[in-house]
C-alpha positions as CSV (number, residue, x, y, z in Angstrom):
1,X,-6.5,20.8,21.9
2,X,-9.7,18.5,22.9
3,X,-9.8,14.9,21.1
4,X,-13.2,15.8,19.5
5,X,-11.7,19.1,17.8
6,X,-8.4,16.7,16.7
7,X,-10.7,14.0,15.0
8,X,-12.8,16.1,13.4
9,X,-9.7,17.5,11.7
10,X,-8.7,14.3,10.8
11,X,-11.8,13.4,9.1
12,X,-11.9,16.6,7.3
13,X,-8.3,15.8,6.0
14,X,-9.2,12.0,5.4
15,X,-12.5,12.9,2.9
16,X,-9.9,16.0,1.3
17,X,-7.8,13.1,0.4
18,X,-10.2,11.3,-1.1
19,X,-11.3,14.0,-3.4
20,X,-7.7,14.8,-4.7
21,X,-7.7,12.5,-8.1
22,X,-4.8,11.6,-10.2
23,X,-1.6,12.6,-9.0
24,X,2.2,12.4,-10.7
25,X,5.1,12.4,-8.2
26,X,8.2,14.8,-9.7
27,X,9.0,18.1,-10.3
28,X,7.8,20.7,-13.4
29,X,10.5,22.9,-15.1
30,X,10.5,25.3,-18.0
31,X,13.3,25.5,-20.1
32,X,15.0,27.3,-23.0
33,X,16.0,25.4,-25.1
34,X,18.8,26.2,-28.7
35,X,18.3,23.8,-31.5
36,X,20.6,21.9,-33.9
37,X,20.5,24.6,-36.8
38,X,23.5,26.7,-36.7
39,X,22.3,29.4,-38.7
40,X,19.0,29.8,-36.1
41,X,18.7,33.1,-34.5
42,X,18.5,30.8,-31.1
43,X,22.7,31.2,-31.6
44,X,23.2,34.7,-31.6
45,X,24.0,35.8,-28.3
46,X,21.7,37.1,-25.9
47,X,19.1,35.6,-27.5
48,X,17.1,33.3,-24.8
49,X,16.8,29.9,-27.3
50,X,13.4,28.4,-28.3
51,X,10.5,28.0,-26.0
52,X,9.4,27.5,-23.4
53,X,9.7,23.7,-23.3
54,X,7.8,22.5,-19.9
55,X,10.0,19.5,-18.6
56,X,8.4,17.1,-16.1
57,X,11.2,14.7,-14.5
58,X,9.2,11.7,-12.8
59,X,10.3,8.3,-12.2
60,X,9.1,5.3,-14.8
61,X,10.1,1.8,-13.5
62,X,12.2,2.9,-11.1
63,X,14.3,5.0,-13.0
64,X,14.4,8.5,-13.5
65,X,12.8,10.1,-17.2
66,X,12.2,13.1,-18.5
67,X,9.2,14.1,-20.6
68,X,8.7,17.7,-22.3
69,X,5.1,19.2,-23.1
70,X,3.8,21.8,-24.8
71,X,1.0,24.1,-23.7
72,X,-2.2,22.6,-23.7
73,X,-4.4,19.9,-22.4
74,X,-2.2,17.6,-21.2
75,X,0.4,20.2,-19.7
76,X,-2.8,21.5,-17.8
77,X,-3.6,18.0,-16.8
78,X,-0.1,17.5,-15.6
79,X,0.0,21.1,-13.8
80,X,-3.4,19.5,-11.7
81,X,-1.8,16.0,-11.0
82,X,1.5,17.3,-9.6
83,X,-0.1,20.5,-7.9
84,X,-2.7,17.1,-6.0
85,X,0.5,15.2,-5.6
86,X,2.1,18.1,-3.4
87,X,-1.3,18.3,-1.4
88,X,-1.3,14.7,-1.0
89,X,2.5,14.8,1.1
90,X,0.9,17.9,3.1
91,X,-2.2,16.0,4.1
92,X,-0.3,12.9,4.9
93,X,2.2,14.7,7.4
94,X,-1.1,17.0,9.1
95,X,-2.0,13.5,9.2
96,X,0.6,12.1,11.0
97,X,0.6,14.8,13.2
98,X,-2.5,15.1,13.9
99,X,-3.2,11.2,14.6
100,X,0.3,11.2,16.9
101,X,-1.4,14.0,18.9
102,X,-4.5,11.7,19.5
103,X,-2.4,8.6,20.2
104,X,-0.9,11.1,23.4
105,X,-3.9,12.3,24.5
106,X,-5.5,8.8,24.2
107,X,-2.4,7.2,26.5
108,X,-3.4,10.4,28.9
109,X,-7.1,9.4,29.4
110,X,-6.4,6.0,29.6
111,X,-3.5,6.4,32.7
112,X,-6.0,8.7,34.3
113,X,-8.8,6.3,34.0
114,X,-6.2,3.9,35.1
115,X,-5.5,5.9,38.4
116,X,-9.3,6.8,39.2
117,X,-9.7,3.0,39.2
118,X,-6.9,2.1,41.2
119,X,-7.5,5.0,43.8
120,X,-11.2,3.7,44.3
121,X,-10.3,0.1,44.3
122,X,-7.8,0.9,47.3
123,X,-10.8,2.9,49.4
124,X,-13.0,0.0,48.8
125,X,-10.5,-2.8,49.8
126,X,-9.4,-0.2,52.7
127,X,-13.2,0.7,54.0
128,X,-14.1,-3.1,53.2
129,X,-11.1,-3.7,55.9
130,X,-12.3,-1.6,58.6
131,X,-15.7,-3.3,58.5
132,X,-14.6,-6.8,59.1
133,X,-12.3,-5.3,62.2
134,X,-15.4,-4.4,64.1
């Protein structure tokens, strides 16, 4: 790939990232859940239990928590954040990539630039030689 088409990329994936908003690092479950009251139909067998009960596990202060929504407006809010937080890690690595891709074909140009000089600095000195012979 040419450097141009690699950087454009790049700012294409820098100004996504900057339009991604609030994002919540974890992981979204839902559950079924049986409750304390023994006589609850949630007992009987084969019957799945009460729900669903969404369960996001996140980390709080470095320790691992567990919070449980209900549908609605902050569940939503929570589906967007985590759903940006997973595009966040896949831009960052296209990133990565992308920029480590540009760093080789930067070191490239540069030793071929590096060469072209070299070459034409040795058929100078050499011709410059042969002119003070005569």
């Amino acid at each position: 790939m040419e450097l141009s088409t690699l950087t454009q990329q790049k700012q294409e994936l820098l100004a996504e990232l900057a339009t991604l908003g609030d994002m919540r690092q974890g992981t979204l479950q839902t559950r079924m859940r049986k409750c304390s009251k023994q006589g609850c139909c949630c007992h009987t067998e084969g019957h799945p239990g009460h729900g669903p009960i969404y369960e996001f596990s996140g980390w709080e202060d470095g320790k691992r928590r567990v919070w449980n929504y209900k549908p609605g407006k902050e569940l939503d809010a929570l589906v967007h954040q985590v759903a940006a937080y997973q595009r966040f890690t896949q831009i960052t690595k296209e990133l990565i990539t992308i920029s480590s891709t540009i760093a080789r074909l930067r070191e490239k140009e540069h030793a071929r630039t590096v060469e072209k000089t070299e070459r034409k600095k040795k058929r100078q000195s050499s011709s410059a030689r042969k002119s003070t012979r005569k």
